[in-house]
DOTOR-940443 format. One record per residue: residue in one letter; x, y, z of N, C-alpha, C, CB in turn. Coordinates in pm, whole numbers, plus 50000, padded with zeros to 5 digits. Glycine has a CB too. Example, Ala and Ser with C-alpha at 12.3 -4.5 7.8 and 13.67 -1.06 7.14 Angstrom:
A513194943150780512304955050780513204967050780511314955350905S512854977550708513674989450714512905000350787514084994050572
END
This chain:
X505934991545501506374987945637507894987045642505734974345682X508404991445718509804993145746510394977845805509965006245862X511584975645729512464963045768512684961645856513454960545732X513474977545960514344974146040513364978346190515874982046002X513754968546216512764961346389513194975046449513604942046515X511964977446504511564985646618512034978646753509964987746616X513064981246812512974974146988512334983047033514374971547094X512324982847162511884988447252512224985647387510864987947233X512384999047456512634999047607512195004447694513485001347637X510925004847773510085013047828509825018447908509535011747830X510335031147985510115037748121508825043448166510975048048132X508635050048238507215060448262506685061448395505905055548180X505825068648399504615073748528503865063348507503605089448516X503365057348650502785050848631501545060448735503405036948643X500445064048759499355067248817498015062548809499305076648798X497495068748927495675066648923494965075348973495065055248995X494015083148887493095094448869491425084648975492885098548639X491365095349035489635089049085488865088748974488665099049200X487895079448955486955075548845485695086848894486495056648847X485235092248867484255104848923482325093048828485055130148796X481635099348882480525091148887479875091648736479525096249005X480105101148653480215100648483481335093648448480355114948408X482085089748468483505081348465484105087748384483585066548425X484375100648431485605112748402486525112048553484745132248374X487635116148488488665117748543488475124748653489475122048470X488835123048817489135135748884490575138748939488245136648994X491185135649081492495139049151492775126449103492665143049320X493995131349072495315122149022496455116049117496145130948929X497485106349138498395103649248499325098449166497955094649367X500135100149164501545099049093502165084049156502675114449137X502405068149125502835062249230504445060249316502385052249193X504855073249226506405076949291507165064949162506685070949523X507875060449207509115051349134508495036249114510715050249245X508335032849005507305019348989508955013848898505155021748867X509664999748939510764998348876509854981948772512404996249010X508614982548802508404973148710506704973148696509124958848757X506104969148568504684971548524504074969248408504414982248535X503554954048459503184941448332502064942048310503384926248356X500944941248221499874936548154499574922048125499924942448050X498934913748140498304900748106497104901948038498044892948219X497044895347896495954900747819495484883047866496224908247622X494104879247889493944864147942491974867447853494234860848197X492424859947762490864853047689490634839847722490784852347519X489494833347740488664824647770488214818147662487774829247838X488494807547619487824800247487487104783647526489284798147356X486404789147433485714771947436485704767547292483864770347499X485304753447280485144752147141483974744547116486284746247077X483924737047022482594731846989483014722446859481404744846954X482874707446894483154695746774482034696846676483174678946833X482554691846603481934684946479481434671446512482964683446361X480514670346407480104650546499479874646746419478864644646614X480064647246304479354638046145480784633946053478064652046011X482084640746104483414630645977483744619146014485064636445956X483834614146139484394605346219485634605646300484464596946155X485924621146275487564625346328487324635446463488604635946182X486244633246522485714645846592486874657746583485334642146760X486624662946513487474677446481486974690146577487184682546306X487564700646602486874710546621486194716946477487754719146696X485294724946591484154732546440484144744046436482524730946431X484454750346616484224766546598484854764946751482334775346561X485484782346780486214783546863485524800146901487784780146815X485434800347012484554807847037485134818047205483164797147037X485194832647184485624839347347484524834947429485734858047364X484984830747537483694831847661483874846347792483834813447772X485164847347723485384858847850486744867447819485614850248020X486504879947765487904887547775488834897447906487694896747669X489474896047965490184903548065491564910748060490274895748156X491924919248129493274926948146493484925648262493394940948112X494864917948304495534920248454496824927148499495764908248506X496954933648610497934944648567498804941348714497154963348537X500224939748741500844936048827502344947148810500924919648813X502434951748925503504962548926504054966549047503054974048871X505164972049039506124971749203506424982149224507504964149226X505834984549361506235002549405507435002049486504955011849513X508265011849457509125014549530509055024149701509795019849430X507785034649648507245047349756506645038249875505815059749680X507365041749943506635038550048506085052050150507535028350120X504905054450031504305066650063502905063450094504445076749953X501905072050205501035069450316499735061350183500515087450430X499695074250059498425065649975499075054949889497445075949863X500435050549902500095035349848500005025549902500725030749777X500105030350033500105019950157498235020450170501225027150333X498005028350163496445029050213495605020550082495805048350232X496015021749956495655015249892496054998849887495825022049808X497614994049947497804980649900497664974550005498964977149835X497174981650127496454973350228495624971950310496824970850276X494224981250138492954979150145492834990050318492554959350138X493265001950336493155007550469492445019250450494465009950540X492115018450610490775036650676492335042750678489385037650926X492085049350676493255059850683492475072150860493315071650460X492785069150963492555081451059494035094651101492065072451214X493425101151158494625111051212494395112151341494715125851152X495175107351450495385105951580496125118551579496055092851633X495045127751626495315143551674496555145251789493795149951750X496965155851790498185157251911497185158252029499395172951899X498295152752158497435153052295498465154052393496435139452326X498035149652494498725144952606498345137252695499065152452663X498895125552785498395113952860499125119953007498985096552792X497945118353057498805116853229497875107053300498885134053345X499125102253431498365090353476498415076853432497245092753462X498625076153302498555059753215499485050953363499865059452995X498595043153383499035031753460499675019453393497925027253530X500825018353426501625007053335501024993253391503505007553356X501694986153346500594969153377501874963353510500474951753158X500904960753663501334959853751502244941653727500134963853856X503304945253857503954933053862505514933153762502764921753808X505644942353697506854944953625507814939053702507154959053600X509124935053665510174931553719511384937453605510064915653750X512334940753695513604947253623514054936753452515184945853770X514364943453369514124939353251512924935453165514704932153253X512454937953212510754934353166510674950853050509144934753367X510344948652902509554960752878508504964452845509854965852826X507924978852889506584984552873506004985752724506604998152935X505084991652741504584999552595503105007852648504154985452440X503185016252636502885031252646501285029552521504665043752576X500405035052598499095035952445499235039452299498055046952465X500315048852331499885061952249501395055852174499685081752344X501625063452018502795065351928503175078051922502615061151799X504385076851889505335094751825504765099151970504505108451626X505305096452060505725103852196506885110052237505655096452286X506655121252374507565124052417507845134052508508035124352343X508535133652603507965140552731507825136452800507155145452747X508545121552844507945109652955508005119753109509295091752966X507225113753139507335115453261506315103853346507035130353281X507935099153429507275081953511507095082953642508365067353509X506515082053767506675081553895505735072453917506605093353967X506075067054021505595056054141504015057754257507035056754252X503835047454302501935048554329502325051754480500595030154301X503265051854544503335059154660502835070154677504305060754692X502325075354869501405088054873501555101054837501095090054977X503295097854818503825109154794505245106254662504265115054955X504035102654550504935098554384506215100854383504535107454247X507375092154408508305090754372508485088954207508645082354449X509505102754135510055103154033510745095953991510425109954022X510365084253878511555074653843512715089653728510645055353717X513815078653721514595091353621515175079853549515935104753699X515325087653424515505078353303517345077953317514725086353128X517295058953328518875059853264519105050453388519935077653247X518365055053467518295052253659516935036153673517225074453777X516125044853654514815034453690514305028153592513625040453747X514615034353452513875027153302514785033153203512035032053257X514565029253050515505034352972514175039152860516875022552922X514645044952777513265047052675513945041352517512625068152666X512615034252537513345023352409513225030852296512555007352373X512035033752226511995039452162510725049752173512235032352081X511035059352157509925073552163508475074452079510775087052096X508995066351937507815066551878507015053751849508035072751773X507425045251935506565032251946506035034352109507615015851915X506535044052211506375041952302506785029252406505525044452280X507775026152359508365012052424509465017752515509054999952303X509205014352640510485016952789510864995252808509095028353033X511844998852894512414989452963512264992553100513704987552925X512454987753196512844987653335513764980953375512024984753408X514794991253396516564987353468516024988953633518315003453415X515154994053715515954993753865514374999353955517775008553878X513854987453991512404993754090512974989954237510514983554056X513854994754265514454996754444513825009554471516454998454480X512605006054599511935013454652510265021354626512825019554654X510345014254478508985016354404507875008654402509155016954289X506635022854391505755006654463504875008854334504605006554668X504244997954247504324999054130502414999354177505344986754025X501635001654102501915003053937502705020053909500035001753836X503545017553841504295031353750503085036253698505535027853607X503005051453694502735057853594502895067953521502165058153599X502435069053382503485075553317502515086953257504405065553205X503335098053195502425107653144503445114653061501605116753255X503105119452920503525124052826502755129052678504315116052820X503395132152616502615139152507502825130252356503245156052494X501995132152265501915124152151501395134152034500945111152180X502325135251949502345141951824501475136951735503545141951769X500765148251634499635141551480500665126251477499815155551253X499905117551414499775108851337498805105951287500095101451366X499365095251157498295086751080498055072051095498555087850948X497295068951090496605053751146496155047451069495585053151234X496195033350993495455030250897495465016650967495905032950746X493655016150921493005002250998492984994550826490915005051108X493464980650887493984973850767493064965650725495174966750781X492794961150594491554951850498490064954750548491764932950518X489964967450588488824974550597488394978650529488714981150647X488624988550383488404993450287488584991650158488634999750304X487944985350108488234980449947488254993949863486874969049878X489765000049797489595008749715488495009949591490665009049681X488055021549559487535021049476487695019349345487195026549494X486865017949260487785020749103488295029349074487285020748991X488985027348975489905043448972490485037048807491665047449149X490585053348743491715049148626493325048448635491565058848521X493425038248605495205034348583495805039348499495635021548551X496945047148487497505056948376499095051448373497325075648423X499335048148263500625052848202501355059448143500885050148169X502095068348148502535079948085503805075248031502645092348176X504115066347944505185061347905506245067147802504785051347872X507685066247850508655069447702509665058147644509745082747733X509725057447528510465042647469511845051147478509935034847276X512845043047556514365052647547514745049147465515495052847638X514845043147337515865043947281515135052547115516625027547284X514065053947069513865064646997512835077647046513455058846880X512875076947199512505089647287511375089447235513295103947281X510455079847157508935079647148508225078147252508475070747075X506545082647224506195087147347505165071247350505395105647357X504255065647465503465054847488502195057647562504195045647554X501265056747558500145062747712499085050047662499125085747706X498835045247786498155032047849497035038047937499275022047947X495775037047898494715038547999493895033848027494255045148004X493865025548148492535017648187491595027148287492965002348273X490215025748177489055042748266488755031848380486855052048150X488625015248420488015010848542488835003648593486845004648539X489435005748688490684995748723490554994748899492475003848662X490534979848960490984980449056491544968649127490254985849105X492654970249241493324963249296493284953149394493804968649315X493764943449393493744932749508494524942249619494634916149465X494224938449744495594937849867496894931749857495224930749985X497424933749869499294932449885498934919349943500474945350009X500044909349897499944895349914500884894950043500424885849777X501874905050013503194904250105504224914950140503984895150051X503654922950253504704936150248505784935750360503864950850270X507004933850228508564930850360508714944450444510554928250264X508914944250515508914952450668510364953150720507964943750795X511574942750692512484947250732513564936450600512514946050912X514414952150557514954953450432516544949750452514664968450374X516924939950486518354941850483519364941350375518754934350556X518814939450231519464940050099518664945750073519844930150013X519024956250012518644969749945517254975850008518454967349777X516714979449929515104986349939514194976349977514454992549794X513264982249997511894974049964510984978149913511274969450049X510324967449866508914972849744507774967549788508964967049571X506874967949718505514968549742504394961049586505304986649777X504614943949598504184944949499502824941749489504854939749432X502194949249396500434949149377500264944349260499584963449381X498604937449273498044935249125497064937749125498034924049061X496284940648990494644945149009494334938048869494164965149019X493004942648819492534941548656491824948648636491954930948600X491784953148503490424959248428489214951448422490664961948284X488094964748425486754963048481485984969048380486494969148622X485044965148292484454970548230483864982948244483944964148212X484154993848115483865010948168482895007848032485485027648170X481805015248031480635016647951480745033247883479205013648057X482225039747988481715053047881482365055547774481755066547937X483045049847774483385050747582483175040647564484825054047502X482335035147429482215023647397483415019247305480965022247346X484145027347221485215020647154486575017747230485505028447040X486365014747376487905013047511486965009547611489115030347575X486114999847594485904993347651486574993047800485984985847577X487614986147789488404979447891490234986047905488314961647839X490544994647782491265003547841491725008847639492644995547986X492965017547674493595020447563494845027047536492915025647513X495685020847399496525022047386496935030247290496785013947394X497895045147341498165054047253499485057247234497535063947276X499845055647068501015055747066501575071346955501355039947019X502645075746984502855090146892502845078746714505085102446949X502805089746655502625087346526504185085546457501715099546466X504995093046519506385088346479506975076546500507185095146526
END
């Protein structure tokens, strides 16, 4: 055995392959930039006294339960790690177009709207008179933002409300939230130690995740992340990795 200490410093891929129903591997997802990704090895013990020295000692120490917990921070704020860390249906709100949408009567100048639909554009607003008066933007409303569908109203002189509006709405994606508990899936590490460019690979074949405890939404120091945790789940198809495994190069 060699004297001089091995450190170590550890980068890598972190991913997850679908668990397929033989619990082989299928499609893989890369989780983009993971800047951190811990393991908790957590055994369960009990023990059991002695009752005949007079010192009640322990006698035997015994596992009641072995586990792996795995906690790590995404940087991607990309559609499948969102769909995964907050447990979501994932739909696609096809392109269309709205005409007619009746805004909610009684508006008063500064008051703002919001429109059904997202990723719009193409407003077009006029008035419930017999003969629809054209509001014009800049004039009668402002458009707050296009892809939330949010207007204001600067100026209803002469309008007889309810407004309505009609415009068009581009694909999107929709995800209905703590609806869907991901499935299992294998957790992969594809790891490299930088400082003797050795290689590391971590694989748990049954792994799956809690929901996001807490996803910041508005970042005013630096980035934002996304942090998740899950654990290993007992996999029955290899019996010698049980619960996952660790491969290291031979150099």
């Amino acid at each position: 055995m060699s004297t001089v200490t091995k450190y170590f410093s550890l980068q890598g891929r972190l991913s997850k392959f679908k668990r397929n129903p033989d619990g082989s591997k299928g499609a893989g997802l890369w989780f983009q930039n993971v800047p951190k990704f811990d393991l908790s090895i957590e055994v369960s013990e009990e023990s059991i006294k002695e009752s005949h020295s007079g010192n009640k000692m322990k006698d035997l120490i015994f596992e009641v339960e072995k586990g792996i917990k795995t906690a790590y921070t995404l940087h991607g704020f990309a559609l499948e790690n969102l769909v995964s860390a907050l447990w979501a249906s994932r739909y696609t709100v096809a392109t269309g177009t709205v005409s007619g949408e009746e805004l909610p009567t009684g508006l008063l100048v500064g008051d703002y709207f919001a429109l059904d639909k997202q990723n719009t554009s193409a407003w077009s607003l006029v008035d419930s008179t017999g003969t629809p008066v054209a509001l014009v933007a800049g004039t009668h409303y402002a458009q707050v933002s296009a892809f939330a569908g949010h207007g204001q109203i600067l100026d209803l002189t002469g309008l007889t409300q309810p407004i309505k509006a009609s415009y068009s709405h581009a694909e999107s994606n929709a995800l209905s939230l703590l609806t869907t508990r991901p499935d299992d899936h294998f957790l992969v590490f594809d790891g490299i130690e930088t400082i003797s460019k050795s290689r590391a690979y971590l694989e748990i074949p049954r792994h799956t995740n809690s929901p996001i405890a807490s996803l910041p939404l508005i970042n005013n120091d630096g980035v934002g992340t996304m942090e998740l945790s899950g654990e290993a789940l007992f996999s029955g198809t290899d019996p010698n990795f049980p619960l996952g495994k660790f491969v290291l190069s031979a150099a």
